[in-house]
C-alpha positions in Angstrom: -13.5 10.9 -21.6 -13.2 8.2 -19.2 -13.2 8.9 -15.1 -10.5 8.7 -13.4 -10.3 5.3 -11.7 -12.3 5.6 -8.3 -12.4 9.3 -8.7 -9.0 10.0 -6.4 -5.4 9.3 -7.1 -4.1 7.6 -10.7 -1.1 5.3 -10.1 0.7 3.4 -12.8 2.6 0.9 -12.5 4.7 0.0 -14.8 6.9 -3.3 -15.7 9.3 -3.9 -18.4 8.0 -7.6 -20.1 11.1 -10.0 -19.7 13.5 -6.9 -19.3 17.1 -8.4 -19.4 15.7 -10.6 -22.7 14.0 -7.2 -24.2 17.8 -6.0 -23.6 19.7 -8.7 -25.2 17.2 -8.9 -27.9 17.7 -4.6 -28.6 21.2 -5.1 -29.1 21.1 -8.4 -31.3 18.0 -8.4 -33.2 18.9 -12.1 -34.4 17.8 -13.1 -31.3 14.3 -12.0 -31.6 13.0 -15.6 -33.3 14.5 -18.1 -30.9 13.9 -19.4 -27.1 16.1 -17.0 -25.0 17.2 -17.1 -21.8 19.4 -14.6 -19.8 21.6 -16.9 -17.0 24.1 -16.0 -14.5 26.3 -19.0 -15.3 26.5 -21.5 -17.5 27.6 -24.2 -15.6 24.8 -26.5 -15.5 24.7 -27.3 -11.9 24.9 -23.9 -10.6 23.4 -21.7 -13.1 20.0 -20.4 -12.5 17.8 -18.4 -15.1 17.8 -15.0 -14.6 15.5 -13.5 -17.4 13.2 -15.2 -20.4 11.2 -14.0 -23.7 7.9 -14.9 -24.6 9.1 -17.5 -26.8 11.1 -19.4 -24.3 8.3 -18.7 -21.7 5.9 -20.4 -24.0 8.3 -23.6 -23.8 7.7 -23.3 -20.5 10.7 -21.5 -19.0 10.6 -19.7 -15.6 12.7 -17.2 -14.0 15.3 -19.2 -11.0 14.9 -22.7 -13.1 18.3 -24.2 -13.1 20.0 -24.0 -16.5 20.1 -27.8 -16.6 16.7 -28.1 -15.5 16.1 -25.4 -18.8 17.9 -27.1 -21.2 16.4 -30.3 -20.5 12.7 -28.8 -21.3 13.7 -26.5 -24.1 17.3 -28.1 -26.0 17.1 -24.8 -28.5 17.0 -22.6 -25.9 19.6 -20.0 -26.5 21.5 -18.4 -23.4 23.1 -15.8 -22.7 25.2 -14.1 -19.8 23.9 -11.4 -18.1 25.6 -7.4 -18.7 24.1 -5.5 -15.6 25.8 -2.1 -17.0 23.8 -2.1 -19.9 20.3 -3.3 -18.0 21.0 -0.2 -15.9 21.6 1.9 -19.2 18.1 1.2 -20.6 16.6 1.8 -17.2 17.6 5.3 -16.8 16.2 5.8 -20.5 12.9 4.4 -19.3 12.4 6.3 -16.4 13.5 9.4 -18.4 10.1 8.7 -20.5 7.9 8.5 -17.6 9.3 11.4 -16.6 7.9 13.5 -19.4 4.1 12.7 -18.4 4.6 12.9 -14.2 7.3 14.5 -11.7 6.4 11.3 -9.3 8.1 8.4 -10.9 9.6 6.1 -7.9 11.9 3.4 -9.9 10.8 0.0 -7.8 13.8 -2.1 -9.1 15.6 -1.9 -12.6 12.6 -2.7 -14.8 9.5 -1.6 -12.6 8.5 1.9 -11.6 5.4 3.5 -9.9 3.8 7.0 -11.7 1.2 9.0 -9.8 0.0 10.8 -12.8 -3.5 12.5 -10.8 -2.1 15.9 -11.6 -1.1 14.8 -15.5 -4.7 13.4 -16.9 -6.2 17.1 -17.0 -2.8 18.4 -18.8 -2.3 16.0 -21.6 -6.3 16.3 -21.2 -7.0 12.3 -21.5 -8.0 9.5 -19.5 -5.7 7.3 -17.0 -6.3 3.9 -19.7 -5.4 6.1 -22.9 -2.5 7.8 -21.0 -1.2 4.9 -19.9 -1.2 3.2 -23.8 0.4 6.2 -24.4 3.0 5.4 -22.1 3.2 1.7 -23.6 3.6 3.5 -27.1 6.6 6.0 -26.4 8.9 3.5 -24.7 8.2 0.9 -27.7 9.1 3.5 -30.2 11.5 4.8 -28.1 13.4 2.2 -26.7 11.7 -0.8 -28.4 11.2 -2.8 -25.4 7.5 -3.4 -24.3 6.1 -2.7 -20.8 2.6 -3.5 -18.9 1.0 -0.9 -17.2 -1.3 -1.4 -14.4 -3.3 1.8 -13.4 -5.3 1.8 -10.1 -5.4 4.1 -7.1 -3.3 2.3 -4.7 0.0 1.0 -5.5 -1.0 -2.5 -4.5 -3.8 -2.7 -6.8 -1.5 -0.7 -10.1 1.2 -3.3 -9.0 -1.3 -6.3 -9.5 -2.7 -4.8 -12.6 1.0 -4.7 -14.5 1.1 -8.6 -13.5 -2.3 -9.4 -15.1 -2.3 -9.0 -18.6 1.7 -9.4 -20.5 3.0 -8.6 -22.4 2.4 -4.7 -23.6 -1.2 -4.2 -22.0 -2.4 -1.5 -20.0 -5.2 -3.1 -17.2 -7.2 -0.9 -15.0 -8.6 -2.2 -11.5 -10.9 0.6 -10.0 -12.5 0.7 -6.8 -15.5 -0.7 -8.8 -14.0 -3.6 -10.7 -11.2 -4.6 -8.5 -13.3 -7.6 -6.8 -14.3 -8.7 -9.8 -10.5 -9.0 -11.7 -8.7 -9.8 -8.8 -10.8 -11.8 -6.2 -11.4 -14.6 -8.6 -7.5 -15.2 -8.1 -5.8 -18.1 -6.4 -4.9 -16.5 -3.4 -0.9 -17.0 -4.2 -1.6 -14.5 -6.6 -2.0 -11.8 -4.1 1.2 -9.3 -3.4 2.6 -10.4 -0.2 1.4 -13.9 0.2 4.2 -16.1 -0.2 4.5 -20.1 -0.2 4.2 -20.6 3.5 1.1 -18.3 3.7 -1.0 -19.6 1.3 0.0 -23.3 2.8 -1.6 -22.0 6.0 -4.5 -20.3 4.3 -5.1 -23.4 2.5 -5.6 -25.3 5.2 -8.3 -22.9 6.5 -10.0 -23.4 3.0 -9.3 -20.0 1.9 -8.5 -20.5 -1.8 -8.3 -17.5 -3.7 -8.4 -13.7 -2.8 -11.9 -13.0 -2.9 -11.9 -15.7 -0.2 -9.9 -14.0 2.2 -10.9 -10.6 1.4 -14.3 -12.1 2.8 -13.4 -13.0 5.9 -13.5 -11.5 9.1 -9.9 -9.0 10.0 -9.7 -10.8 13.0 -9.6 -14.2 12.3 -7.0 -13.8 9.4 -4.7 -12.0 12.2 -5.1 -14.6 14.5 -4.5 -17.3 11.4 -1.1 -15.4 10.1 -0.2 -13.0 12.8 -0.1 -9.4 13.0 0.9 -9.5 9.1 -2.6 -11.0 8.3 -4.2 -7.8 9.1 -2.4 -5.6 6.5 -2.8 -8.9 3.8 -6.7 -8.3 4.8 -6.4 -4.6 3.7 -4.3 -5.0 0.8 -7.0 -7.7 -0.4 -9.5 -5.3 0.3 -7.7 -2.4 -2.0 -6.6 -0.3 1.6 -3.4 0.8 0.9 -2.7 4.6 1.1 1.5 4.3 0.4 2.4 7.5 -1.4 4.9 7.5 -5.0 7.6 9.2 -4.0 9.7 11.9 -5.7 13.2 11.4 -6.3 15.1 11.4 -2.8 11.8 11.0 -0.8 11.8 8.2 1.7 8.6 6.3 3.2 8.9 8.0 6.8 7.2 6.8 10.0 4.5 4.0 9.1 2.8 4.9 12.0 2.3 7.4 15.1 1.0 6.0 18.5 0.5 6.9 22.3 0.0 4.7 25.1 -0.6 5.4 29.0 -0.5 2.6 31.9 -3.0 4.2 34.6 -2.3 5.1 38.2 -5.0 2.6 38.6 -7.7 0.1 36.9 -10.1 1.9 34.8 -13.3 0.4 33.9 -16.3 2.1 32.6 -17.2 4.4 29.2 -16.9 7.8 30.9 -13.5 6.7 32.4 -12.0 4.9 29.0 -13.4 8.1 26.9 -11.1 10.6 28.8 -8.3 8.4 28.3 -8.6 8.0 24.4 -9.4 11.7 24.4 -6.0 12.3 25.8 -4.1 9.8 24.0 -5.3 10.9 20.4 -4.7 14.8 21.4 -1.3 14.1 21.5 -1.9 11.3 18.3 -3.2 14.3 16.3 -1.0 16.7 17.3 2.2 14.6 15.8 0.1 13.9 12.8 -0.1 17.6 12.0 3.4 18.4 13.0 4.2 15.5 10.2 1.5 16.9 7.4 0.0 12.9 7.4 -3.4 11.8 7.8 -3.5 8.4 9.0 -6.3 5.7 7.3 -6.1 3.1 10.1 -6.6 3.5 13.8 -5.5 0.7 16.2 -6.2 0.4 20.0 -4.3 -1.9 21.9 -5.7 -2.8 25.5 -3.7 -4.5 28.2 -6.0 -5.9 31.4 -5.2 -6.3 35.1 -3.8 -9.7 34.8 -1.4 -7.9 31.7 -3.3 -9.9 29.0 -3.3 -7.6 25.6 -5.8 -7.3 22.7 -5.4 -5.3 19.7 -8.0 -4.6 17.7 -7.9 -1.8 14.2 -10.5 -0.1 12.1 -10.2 1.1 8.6 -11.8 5.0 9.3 -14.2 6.4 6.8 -11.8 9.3 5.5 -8.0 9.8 6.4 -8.0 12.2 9.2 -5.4 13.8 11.8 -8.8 15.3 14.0 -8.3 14.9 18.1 -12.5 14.0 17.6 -12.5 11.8 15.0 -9.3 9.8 15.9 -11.1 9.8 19.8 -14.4 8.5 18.2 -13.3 6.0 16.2 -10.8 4.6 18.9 -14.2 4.6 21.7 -16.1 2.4 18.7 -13.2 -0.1 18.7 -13.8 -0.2 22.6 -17.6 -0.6 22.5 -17.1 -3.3 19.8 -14.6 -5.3 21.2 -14.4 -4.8 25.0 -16.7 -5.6 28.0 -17.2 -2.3 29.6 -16.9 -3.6 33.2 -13.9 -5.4 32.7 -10.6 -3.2 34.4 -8.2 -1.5 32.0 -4.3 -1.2 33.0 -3.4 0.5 29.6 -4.2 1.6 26.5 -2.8 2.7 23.4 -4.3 4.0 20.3 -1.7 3.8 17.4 -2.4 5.9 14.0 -1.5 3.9 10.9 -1.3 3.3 6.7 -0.1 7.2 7.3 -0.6 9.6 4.2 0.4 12.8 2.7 -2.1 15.5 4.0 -3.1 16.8 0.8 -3.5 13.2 -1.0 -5.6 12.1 1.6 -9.1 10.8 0.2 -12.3 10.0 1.8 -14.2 6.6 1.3 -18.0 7.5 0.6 -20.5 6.3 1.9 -24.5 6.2 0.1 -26.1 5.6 4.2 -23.6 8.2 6.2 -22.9 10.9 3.7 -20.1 13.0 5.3 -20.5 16.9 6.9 -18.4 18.4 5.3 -18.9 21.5 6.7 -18.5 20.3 9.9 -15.6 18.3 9.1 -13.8 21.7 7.5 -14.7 23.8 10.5 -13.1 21.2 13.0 -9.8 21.0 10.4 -9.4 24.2 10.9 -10.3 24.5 14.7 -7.5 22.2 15.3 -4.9 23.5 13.0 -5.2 26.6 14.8 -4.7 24.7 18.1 -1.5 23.2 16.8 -0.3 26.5 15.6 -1.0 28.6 18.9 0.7 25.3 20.5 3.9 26.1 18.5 4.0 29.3 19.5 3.1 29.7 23.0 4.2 25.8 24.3 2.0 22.6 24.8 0.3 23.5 27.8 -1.1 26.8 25.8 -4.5 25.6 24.7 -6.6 22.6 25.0 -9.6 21.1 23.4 -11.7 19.5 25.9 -9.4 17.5 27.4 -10.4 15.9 30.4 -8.0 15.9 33.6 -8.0 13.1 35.9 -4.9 13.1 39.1 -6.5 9.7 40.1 -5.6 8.2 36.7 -2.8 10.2 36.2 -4.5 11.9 33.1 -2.6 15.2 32.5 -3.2 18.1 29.8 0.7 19.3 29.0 2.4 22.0 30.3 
């Protein structure tokens, strides 16, 4: 039996091939052999094409051509008006399918829907790629429309794995294959990157996603804005977004703390005690939410109120005081000349996860301690317990104090 992909979480995703066609073509089966395309109106100037099946696609038909513009490529095309009730009818069926392999199906729009199916490949005692042909096969029989399911552990990665093979395929982009599949790709391929994006990436010669995915985090936020940064991650398969259960909604995106000192600091012993205090309280909300975060930002603002952010991608989701404290003094020493005055800082947890989905990235030269890393977990869930019982001020871990700064433990 096939691994699971990248050894964590199994997400499907799962897209109905040319859904309101597959629909019109269910209920009228004469249908199947010609060009079809689903419009909103058939007045020529106005009406757009809405859906299109493979045969019409081949004639080269695409989804918001104008119908004249449609008829004028393809004059056997056959259209038809849309019937939203009954679209909405065969979704329900569909997601009552996926439903019988996972309890996390989170419906995207009417003919896409995300599975996590981790928990499922050890019951139905199979592989995520035969599972997921599985999937193909029920709602075929079922339904008899076709979907493609893309099977990855991210949702960005299952999304673009659904996109890449139609119709009816399963494709599977693991942490190991997923620079080979989808770097190669022109850059527009990639979720999120719209027109105006790729015109400005262009004109920094970055062509496809590989290229992008190469360069440096820093540059591509100062190319597209802050945006650029989480384009950069997503290329680079970081994406920790949960599938949510029925009636589940995304929750905070991120959890941050920020202090503007009594006066300048400069110096490593001086910025330490400050992170040390800020991610305390960090950590503190991140257990009181059950979320690890995957990101860690630190945002700087200088005497003469200039700002810098700079983020980090940590080596295991985490809601430790330490490792948040750590990683946030690394951005410091990396990015910040140690003489230079601080007025504030802010460290800013982010890509938030659900405790217990939470994975750790490997790494062959800095294996983990896990032993140490368990023994803090629990160290500080106790210290967030006691501090729910007995008040804020109850316990603390090291933190320094500092009246000059006007660094405080809580009260």
């Amino acid at each position: 039996m096939q691994s699971q992909p990248g050894g964590d979480r199994v997400i499907f995703h799962c897209d109905c091939n040319g859904f309101y066609a597959s629909v019109e073509i269910l209920d009228r089966p004469e249908l199947k052999n010609v060009p079809l395309a689903v419009a909103g109106s058939q007045d020529d100037r106005a009406g757009i094409v809405l859906a299109k099946n493979e045969l019409a696609k081949k004639c080269g038909i695409f989804t918001t051509q104008t119908v004249w513009q449609a008829k004028k490529m393809c004059p056997g095309l056959v259209f038809v008006p849309p019937r939203h009730q009954r679209y909405s009818e065969i979704s329900a069926r569909v997601n009552a399918v996926y439903e019988q392999f996972t309890d996390q199906v989170e419906p995207a729009s009417i003919d896409e829907s995300y599975l996590d199916v981790t928990g499922s490949l050890p019951y139905f005692k199979t592989d995520a790629a035969t599972l997921a042909d599985r999937v193909r096969q029920k709602i075929r029989e079922e339904i008899g429309i076709t979907v493609s399911v893309g099977v990855s552990y991210c949702k960005i990665f299952a999304k673009m794995g659904s996109d890449y093979k139609k119709p009816d395929a399963t494709t599977v982009i693991t942490r190991d294959n997923y620079r080979d599949i989808l770097w190669p790709l022109p850059i527009g391929r990639m979720l999120y990157a719209g027109k105006s994006t790729c015109d400005v990436l262009r004109k920094h010669h970055i062509l496809t996603i590989g290229d992008l995915a190469r360069q440096d985090a820093e540059r591509i936020e100062k190319v597209l804005g802050k945006s650029g940064r989480g384009l950069w991650l997503y290329c680079n398969g970081v994406d920790d977004a949960p599938v949510l259960r029925p009636g589940e909604t995304a929750g905070a995106k991120s959890v941050g703390n920020g202090m503007t000192f009594r006066r300048d600091i400069s110096g490593e012993v001086e910025i330490r005690k400050a992170l040390i205090a800020l991610s305390d309280q960090v950590a503190q909300r991140l257990r009181g939410m059950d979320r690890k975060c995957r990101t860690l930002q630190v945002q700087v603002k200088d005497g003469a109120l200039r700002v810098i952010s700079r983020q980090m991608t940590l080596p295991r989701s985490t809601w430790l005081q330490k490792e948040l404290a750590d990683a946030a003094m690394n951005i410091i020493l990396r990015n910040w000349d140690m003489r230079k005055p601080i007025r504030a800082l802010t460290v800013t947890a982010e890509h938030l996860v659900e405790a217990d989905e939470a994975f750790e990235q490997l790494s062959l030269l800095t294996p983990p301690n896990d032993a140490q890393h368990q023994k803090r977990e629990k160290l500080e869930s106790a210290v967030s317990l006691i501090r729910q019982r007995l008040g804020e001020g109850s316990v603390h871990m090291g933190m320094p104090e500092d009246e000059e700064l006007g660094i405080k433990r809580n009260e």
